[in-house]
VOGU-3710 file (C-alpha; in Angstrom, 3 decimals, decimal comma):
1> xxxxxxxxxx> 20,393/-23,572/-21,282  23,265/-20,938/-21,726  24,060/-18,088/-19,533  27,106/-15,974/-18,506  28,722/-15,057/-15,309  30,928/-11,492/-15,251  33,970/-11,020/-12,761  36,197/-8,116/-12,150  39,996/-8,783/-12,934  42,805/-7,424/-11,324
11> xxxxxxxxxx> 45,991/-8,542/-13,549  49,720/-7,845/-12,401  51,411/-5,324/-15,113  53,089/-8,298/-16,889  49,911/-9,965/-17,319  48,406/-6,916/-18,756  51,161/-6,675/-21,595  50,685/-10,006/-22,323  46,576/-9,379/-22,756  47,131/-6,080/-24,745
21> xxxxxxxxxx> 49,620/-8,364/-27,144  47,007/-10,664/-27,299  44,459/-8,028/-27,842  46,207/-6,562/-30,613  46,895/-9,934/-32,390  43,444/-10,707/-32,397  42,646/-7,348/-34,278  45,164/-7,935/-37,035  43,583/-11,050/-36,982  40,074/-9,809/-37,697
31> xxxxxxxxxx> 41,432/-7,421/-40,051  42,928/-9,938/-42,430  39,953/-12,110/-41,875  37,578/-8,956/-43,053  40,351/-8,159/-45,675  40,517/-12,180/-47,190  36,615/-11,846/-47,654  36,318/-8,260/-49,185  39,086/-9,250/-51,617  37,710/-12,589/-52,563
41> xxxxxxxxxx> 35,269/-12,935/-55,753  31,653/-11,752/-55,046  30,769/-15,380/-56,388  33,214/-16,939/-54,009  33,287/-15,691/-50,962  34,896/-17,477/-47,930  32,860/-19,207/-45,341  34,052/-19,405/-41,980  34,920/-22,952/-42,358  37,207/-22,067/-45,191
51> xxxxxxxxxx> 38,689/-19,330/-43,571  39,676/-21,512/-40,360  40,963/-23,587/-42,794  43,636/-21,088/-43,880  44,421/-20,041/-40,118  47,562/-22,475/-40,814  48,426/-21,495/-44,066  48,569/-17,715/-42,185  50,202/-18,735/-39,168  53,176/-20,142/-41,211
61> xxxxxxxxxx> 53,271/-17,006/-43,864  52,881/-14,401/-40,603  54,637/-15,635/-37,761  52,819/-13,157/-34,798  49,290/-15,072/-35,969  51,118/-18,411/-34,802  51,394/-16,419/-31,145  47,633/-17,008/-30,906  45,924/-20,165/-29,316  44,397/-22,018/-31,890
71> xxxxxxxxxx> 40,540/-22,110/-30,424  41,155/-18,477/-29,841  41,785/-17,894/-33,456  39,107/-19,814/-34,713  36,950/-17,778/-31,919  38,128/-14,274/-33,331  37,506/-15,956/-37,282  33,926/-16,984/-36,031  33,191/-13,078/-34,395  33,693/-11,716/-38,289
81> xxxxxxxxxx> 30,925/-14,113/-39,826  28,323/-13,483/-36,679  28,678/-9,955/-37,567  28,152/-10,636/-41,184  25,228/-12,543/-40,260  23,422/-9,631/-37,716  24,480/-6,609/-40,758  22,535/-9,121/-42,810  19,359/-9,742/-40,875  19,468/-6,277/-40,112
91> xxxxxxxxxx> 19,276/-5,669/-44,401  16,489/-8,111/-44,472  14,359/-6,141/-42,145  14,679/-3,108/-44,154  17,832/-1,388/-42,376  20,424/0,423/-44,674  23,541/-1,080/-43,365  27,181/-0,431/-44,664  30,297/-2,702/-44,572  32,213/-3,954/-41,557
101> xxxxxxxxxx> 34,771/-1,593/-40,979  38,442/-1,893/-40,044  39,045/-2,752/-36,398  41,181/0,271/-35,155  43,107/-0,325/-31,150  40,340/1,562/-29,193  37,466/-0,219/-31,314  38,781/-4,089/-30,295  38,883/-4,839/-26,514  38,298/-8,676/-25,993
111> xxxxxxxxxx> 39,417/-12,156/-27,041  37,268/-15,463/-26,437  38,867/-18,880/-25,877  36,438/-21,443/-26,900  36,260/-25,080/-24,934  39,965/-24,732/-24,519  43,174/-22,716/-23,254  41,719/-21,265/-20,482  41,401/-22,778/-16,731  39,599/-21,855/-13,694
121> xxxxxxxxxx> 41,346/-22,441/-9,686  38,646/-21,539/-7,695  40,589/-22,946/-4,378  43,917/-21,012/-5,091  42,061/-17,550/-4,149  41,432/-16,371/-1,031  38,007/-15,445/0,518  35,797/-14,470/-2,778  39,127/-14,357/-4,984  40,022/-17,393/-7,818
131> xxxxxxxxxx> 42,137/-17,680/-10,299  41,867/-17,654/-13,818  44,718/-19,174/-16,406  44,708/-17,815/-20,118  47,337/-19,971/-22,371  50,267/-17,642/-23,422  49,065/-15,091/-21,513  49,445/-17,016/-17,371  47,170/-16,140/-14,364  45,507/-13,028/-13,234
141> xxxxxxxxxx> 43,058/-13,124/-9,697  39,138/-12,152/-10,295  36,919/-11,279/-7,814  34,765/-14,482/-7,245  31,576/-12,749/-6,673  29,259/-15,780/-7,336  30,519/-19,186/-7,500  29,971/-21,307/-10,884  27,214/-24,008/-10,103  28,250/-27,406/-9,818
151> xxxxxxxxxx> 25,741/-28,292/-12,600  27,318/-25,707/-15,545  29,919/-26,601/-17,727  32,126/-23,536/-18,673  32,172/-23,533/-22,756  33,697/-20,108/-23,333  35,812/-17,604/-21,650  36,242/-14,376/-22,080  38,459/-11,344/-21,507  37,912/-7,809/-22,243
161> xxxxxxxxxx> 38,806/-4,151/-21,929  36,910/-1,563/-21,226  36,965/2,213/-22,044  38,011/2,759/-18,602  40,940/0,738/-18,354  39,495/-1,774/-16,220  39,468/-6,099/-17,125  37,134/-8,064/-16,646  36,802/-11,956/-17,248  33,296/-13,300/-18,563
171> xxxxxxxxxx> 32,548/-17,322/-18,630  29,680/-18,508/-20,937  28,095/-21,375/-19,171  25,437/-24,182/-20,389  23,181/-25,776/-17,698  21,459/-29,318/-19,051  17,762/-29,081/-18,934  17,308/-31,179/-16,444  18,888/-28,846/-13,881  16,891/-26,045/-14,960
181> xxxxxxxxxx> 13,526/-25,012/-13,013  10,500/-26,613/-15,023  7,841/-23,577/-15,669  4,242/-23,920/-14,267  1,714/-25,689/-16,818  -0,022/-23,011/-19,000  -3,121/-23,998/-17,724  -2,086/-23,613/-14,074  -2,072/-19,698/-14,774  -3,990/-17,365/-13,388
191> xxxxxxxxxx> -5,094/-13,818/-12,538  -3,737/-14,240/-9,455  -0,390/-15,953/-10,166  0,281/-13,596/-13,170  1,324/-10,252/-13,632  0,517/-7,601/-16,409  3,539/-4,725/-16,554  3,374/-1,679/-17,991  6,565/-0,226/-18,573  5,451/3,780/-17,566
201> xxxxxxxxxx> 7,059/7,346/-18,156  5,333/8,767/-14,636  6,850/5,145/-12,991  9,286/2,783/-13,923  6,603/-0,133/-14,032  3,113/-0,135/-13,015  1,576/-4,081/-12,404  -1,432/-5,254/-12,694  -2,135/-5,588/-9,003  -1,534/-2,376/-7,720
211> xxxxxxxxxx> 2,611/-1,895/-7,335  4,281/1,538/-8,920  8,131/1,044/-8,930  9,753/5,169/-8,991  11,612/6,005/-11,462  15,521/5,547/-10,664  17,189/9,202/-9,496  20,441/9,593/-11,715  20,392/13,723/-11,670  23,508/13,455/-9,503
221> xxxxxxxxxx> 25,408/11,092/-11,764  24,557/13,216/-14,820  25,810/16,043/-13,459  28,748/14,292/-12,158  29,659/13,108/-16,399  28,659/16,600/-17,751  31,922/17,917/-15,088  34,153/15,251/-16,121  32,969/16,204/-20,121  33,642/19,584/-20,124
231> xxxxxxxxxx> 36,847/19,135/-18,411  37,780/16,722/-21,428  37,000/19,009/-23,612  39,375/21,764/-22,558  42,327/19,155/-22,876  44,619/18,216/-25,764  43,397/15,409/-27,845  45,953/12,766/-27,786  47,547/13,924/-24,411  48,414/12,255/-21,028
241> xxxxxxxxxx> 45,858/14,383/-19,174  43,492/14,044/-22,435  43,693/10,263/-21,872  43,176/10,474/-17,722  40,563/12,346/-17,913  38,932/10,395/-20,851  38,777/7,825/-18,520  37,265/9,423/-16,055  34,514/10,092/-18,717  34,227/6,681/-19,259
251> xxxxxxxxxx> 34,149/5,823/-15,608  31,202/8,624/-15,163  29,403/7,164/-17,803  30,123/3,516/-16,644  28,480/4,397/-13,676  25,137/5,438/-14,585  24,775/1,996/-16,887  25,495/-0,254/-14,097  23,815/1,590/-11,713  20,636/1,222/-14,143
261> xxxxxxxxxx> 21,576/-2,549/-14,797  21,987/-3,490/-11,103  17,919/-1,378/-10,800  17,052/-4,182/-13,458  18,880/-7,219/-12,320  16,905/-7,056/-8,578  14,012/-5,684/-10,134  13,211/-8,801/-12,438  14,617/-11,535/-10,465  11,603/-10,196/-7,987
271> xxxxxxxxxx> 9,119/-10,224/-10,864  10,213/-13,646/-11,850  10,686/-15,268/-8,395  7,265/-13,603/-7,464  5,307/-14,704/-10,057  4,407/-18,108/-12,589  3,686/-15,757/-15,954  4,910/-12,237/-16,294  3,001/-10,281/-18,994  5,380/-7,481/-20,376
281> xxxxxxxxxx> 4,608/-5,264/-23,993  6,682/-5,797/-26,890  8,289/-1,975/-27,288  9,614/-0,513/-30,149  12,232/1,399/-28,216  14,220/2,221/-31,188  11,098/4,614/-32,368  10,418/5,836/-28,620  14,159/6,945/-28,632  13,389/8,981/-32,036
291> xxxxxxxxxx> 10,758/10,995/-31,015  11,334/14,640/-29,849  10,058/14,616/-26,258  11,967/13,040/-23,088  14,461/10,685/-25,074  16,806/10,834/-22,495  14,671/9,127/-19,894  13,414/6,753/-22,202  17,064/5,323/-22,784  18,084/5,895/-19,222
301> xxxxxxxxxx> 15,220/3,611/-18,487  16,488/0,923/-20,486  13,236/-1,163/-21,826  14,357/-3,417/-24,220  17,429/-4,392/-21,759  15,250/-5,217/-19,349  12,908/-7,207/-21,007  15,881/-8,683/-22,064  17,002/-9,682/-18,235  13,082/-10,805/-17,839
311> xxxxxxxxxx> 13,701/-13,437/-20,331  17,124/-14,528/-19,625  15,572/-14,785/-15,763  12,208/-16,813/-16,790  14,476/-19,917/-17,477  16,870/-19,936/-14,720  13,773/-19,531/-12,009  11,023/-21,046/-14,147  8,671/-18,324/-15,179  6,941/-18,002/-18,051
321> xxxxxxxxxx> 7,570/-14,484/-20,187  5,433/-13,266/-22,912  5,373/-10,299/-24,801  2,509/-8,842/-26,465  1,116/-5,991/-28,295  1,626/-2,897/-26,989  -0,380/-0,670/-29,295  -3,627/0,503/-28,107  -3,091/-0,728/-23,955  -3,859/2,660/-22,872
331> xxxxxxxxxx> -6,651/4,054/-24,413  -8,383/0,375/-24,561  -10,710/-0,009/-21,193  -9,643/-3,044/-19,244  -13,315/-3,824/-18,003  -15,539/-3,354/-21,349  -12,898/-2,899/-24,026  -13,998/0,575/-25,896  -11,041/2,840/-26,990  -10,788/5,860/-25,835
341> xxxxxxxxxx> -8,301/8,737/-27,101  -6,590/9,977/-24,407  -3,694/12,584/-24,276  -0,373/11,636/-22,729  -0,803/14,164/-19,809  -4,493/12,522/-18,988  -3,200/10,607/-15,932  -6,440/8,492/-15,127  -8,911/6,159/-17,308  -12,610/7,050/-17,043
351> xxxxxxxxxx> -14,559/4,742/-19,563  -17,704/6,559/-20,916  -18,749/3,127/-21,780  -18,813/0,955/-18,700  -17,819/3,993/-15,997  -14,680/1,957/-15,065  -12,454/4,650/-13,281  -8,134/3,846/-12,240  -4,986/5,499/-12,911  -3,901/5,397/-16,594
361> xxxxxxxxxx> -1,377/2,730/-16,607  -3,323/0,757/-14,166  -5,441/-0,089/-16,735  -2,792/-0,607/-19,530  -0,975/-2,844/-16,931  -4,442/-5,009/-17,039  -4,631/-4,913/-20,673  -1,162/-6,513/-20,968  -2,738/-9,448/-18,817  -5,579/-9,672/-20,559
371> xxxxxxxxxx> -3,992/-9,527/-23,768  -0,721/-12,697/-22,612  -3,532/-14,711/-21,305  -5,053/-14,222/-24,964  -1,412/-15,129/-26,376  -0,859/-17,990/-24,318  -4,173/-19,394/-25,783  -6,246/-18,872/-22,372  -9,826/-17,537/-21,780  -9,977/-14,327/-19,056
381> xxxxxxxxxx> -11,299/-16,055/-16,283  -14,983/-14,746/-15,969  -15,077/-15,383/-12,500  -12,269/-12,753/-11,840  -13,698/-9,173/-13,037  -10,852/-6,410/-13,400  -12,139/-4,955/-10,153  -10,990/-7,395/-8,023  -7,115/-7,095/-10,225  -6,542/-3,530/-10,238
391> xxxxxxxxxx> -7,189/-0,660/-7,453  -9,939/1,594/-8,651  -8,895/3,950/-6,133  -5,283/5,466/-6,911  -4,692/6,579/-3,351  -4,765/2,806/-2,852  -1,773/1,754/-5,372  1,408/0,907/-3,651  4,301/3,127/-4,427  7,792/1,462/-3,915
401> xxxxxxxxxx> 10,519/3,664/-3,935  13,857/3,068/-6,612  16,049/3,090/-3,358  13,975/0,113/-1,631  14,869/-1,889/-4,900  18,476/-1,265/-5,082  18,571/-1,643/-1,373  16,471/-5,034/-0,248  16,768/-6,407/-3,878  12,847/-7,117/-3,717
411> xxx> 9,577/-5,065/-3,165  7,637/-5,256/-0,537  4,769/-8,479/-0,430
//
């Protein structure tokens, strides 16, 4: 299994000459690696095993490549042909895509040493601070946050930029199986040990036993970026005070993603800690984002990163996570199945079929169960009637606050 742990640097003023040397190698780098392929035949065009192949040939005929460490090179040859590969996966699904462009200084802010030229002292820090070495570059403290398990080996490391001015150090770890949680068995799943999740406009989440989760309040930090924009705006492009206050910008705008990441982070690993199976609906944010009406929230609330995090969580605590149809959870009744058209501001489900009365998403939230217990090749337990799942009485659903998730890190049980 491979994961990645994220630390805040804080390198002295010679180390940060050295990374933004190192930074700027690398993007020549790319650029002649993007520049060898465009100019090469259309009928022979360079694989990354040919082009790492030349990396010595280059080094020799332009000495500042030879400044580079050789995995890192290989690591920065290997970063052109993965984005080859996504612009053409994305062409395959029907996507008009262009070329890879030109990396300019403000577009390329990280380097990646791969299996070697990097080293971690995690006893020459004090308190939560270690140490990390990059070769040609020397030592800069992180903050330690959260140790690296005993049982991960570190295969890449990572340093990077960001808008802001700030470094941080990312290590990509791999955990053999054996150390990783084994999931329940399929058949072990039930109503009770599994949770449907709607993902809600009125609520962040709505589950299929009764929990809302609020939407997370970020009025105050939008109004906080729209200050620090139109200050920007009334500077010089180009400027000293342009640049300062760009950063603040960037800082304001910082903000408000991790504050919606950190929501996400403590919000799943209760999910997946909470439950065997966690039912979620397969969005097409992309299309949500598109349409006219509340786009803003819809991004702010992040979906597809957080299904994301759901995922990436189900194997490190051992919890299965499936994603099913979404289309039709809403107006489909949970008890008798009938469909029934509903507008977007009709808050509660009232089947004329069966009578079956709850909240709205309620009753999606119980058609995603129904509907990952279908996907995971299991019957609906007839012994368990929706009833007994979801509140029928809305009065009865329990609302948790966004605050009592960023603050305890759970919900309440």
């Amino acid at each position: 299994m491979e994961y990645s742990h994220r630390y805040h640097a804080y390198p002295t003023q010679e180390v940060v000459e050295g990374l933004e040397h190192h930074l700027n190698i690398h993007r020549q780098l790319y650029n002649h690696v993007r520049w060898d392929y465009t100019n090469s035949p259309e009928d022979d065009k360079p694989s990354e095993y040919d082009q790492n192949n030349k990396l010595p040939e280059w080094k020799r005929k332009w000495p500042v490549f030879a400044e580079t460490h050789s995995k890192a090179a290989q690591a920065t040859v290997a970063r052109f042909h993965h984005n080859l590969t996504v612009l053409s996966e994305l062409k395959e699904k029907g996507y008009t895509v262009g070329r890879l462009k030109r990396q300019a200084p403000s577009d390329y802010r990280s380097v990646t040493y791969n299996q070697s030229g990097f080293d971690l002292d995690e006893k020459r820090g004090h308190d939560k601070d270690a140490y990390v070495w990059f070769s040609k570059i020397g030592w800069m403290r992180i903050r330690y946050s959260r140790p690296i398990p005993d049982h991960a080996s570190i295969k890449e490391a990572t340093f990077k930029k960001e808008p802001t001015g700030e470094w941080f150090v990312t290590f990509s770890l791999e955990t053999e199986d054996k150390h990783v949680p084994e999931k329940p068995a399929v058949e072990s799943l039930t109503a009770s040990n599994s949770v449907g999740i709607d993902l809600g406009i009125l609520n962040y989440i709505h589950t299929s036993d009764g929990k809302t989760v609020d939407w997370i309040d970020l009025e105050d930090e939008y109004d906080r970026l729209c200050r620090e924009q139109r200050k920007l705006s009334g500077k010089e492009e180009g400027s000293s005070n342009w640049e300062t206050q760009r950063r603040k910008v960037a800082k304001a705008r910082r903000h408000i993603q991790w504050k919606v990441l950190d929501y996400q982070h403590k919000l799943t690993t209760w999910l997946v800690k909470t439950y065997d199976a966690v039912f979620v609906e397969d969005l097409n944010v992309k299309e949500m984002l598109e349409q006219s009406h509340n786009a803003r929230n819809k991004q702010d609330a992040a979906w597809r990163q957080f299904i994301t995090l759901l995922e990436y969580k189900a194997d490190l605590y051992g919890c299965h996570v499936v994603q099913v149809e979404a289309g039709g959870t809403t107006k489909e009744c949970a008890s008798c199945g009938v469909v029934t058209v509903k507008p977007i501001w009709v808050r509660e489900h009232s089947c004329p079929s069966c009578g079956f009365e709850t909240d709205r998403d309620a009753n999606a939230a119980m058609n995603v169960l129904q509907r990952g217990f279908a996907e995971l090749g299991l019957g609906w337990p007839e012994s368990t009637p929706v009833e007994t799942v979801t509140a029928t009485d809305t009065a009865r659903f329990e609302s948790v606050s966004a605050s009592h998730v960023i603050e305890t890190g759970s919900l309440p049980s």
